[in-house]
SERO-4910 file (N, C-alpha, C, O; in steps of 0.05 Angstrom, whole numbers):
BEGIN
 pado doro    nc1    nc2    nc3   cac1   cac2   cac3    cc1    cc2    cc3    oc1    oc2    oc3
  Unk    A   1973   1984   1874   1986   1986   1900   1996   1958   1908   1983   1937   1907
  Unk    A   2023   1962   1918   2031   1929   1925   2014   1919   1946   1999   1936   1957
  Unk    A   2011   1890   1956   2000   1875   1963   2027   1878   2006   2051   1876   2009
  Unk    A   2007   1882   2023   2022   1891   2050   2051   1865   2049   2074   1869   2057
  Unk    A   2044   1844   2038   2053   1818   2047   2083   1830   2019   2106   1822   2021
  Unk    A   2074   1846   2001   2103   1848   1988   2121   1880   2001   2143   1889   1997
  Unk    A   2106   1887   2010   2115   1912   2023   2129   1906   2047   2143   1925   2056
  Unk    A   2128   1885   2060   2143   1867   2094   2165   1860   2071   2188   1870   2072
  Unk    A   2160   1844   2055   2192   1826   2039   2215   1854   2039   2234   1860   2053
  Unk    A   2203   1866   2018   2217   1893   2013   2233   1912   2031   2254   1924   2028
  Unk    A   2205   1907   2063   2228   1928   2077   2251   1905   2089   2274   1914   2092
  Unk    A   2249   1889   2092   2269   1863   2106   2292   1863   2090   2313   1851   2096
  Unk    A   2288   1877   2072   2317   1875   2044   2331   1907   2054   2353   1913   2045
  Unk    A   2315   1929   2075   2329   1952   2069   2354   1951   2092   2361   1930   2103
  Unk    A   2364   1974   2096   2386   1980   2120   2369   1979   2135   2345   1977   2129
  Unk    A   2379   1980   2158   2373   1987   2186   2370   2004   2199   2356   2000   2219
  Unk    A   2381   2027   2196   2381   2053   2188   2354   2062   2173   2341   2080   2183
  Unk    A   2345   2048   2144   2319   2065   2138   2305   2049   2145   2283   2054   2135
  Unk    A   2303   2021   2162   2280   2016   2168   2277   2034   2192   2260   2050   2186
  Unk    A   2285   2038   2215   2286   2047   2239   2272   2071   2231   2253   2078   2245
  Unk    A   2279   2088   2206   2268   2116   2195   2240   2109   2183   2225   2128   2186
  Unk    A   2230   2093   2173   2208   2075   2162   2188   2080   2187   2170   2096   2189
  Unk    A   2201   2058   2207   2180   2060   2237   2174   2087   2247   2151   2093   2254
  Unk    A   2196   2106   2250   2192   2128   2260   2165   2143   2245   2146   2155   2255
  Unk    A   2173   2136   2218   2151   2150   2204   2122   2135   2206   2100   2145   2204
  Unk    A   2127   2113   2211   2091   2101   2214   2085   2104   2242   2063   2113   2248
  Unk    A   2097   2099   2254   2099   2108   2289   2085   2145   2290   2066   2153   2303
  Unk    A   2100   2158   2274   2085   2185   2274   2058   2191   2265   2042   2208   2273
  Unk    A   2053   2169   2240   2034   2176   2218   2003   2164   2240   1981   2173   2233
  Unk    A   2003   2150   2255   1984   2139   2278   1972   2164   2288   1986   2180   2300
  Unk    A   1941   2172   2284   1939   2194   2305   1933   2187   2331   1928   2204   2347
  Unk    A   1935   2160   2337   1925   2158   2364   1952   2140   2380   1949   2123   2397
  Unk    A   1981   2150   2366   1997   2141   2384   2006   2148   2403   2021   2168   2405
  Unk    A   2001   2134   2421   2003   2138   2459   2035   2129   2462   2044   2129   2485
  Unk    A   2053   2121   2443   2085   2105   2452   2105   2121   2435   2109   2113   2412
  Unk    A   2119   2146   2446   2140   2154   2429   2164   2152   2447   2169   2161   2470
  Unk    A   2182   2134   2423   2216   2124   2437   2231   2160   2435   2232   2173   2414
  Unk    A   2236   2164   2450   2259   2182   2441   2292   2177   2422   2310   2160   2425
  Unk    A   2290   2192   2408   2313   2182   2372   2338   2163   2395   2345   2140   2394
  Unk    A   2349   2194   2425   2377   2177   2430   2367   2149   2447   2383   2130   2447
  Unk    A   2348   2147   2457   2346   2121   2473   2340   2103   2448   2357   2084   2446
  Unk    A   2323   2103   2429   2322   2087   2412   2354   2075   2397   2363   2053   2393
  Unk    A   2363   2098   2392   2395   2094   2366   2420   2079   2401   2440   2066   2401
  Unk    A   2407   2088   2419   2429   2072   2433   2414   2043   2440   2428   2023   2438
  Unk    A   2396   2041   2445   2379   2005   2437   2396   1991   2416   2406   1970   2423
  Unk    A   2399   2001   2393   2405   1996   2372   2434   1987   2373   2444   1966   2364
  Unk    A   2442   2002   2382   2470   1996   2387   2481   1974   2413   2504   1964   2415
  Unk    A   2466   1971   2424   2465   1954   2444   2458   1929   2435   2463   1910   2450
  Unk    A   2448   1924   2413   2437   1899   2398   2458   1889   2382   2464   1865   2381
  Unk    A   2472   1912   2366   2496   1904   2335   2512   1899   2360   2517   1875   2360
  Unk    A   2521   1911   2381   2543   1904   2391   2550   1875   2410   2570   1862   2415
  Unk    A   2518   1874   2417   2520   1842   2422   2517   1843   2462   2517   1825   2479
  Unk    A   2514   1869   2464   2507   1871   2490   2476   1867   2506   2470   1865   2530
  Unk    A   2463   1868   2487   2432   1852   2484   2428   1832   2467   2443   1830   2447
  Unk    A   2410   1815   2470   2391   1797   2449   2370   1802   2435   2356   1814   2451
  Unk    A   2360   1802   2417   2336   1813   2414   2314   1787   2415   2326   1765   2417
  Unk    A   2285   1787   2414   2268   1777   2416   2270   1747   2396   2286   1748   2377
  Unk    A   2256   1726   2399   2256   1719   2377   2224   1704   2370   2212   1684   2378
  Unk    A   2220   1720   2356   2186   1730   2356   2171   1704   2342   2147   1701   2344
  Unk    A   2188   1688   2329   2172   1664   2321   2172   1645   2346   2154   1629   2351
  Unk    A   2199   1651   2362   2188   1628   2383   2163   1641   2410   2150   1628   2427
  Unk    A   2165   1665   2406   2142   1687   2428   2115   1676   2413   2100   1667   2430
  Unk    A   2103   1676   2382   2085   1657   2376   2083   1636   2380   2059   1631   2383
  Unk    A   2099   1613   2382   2083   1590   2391   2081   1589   2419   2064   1575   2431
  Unk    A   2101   1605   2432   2092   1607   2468   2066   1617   2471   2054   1614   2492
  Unk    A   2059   1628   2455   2031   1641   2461   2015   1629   2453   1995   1631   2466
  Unk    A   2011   1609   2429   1990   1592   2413   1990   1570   2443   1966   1564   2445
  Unk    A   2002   1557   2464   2008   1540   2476   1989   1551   2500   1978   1534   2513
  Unk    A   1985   1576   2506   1965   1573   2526   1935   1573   2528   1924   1570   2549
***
């Protein structure tokens, strides 16, 4: 079985499209998940991101803001 750390490289290489289908599916596979996006609010997020009408996060700088307190 691959190693988690080669299974993150792998999905970073797929569409966007099957990752989003990826999450949905581990997002379901959780029995104790309390957070479900609905598909159209999610696919219009999405689109709100490619189109440049949002930013998205940028999660390495949200880690060291957090290592800082």
């Amino acid at each position: 079985m691959p190693e988690l750390a080669e299974i993150k490289q792998a999905i970073t290489r797929m569409s966007t499209p099957d990752r989003a289908e990826l999450a949905a599916f581990l997002l379901s596979s959780l029995e104790e998940a309390s957070y479900w996006v609905e598909d159209a609010k999610a696919l219009r997020r999405l689109d709100e991101l490619e189109f440049g009408q949002v930013s998205g996060l940028n999660l390495h700088a949200q880690s060291h803001r957090h290592d800082l307190r």
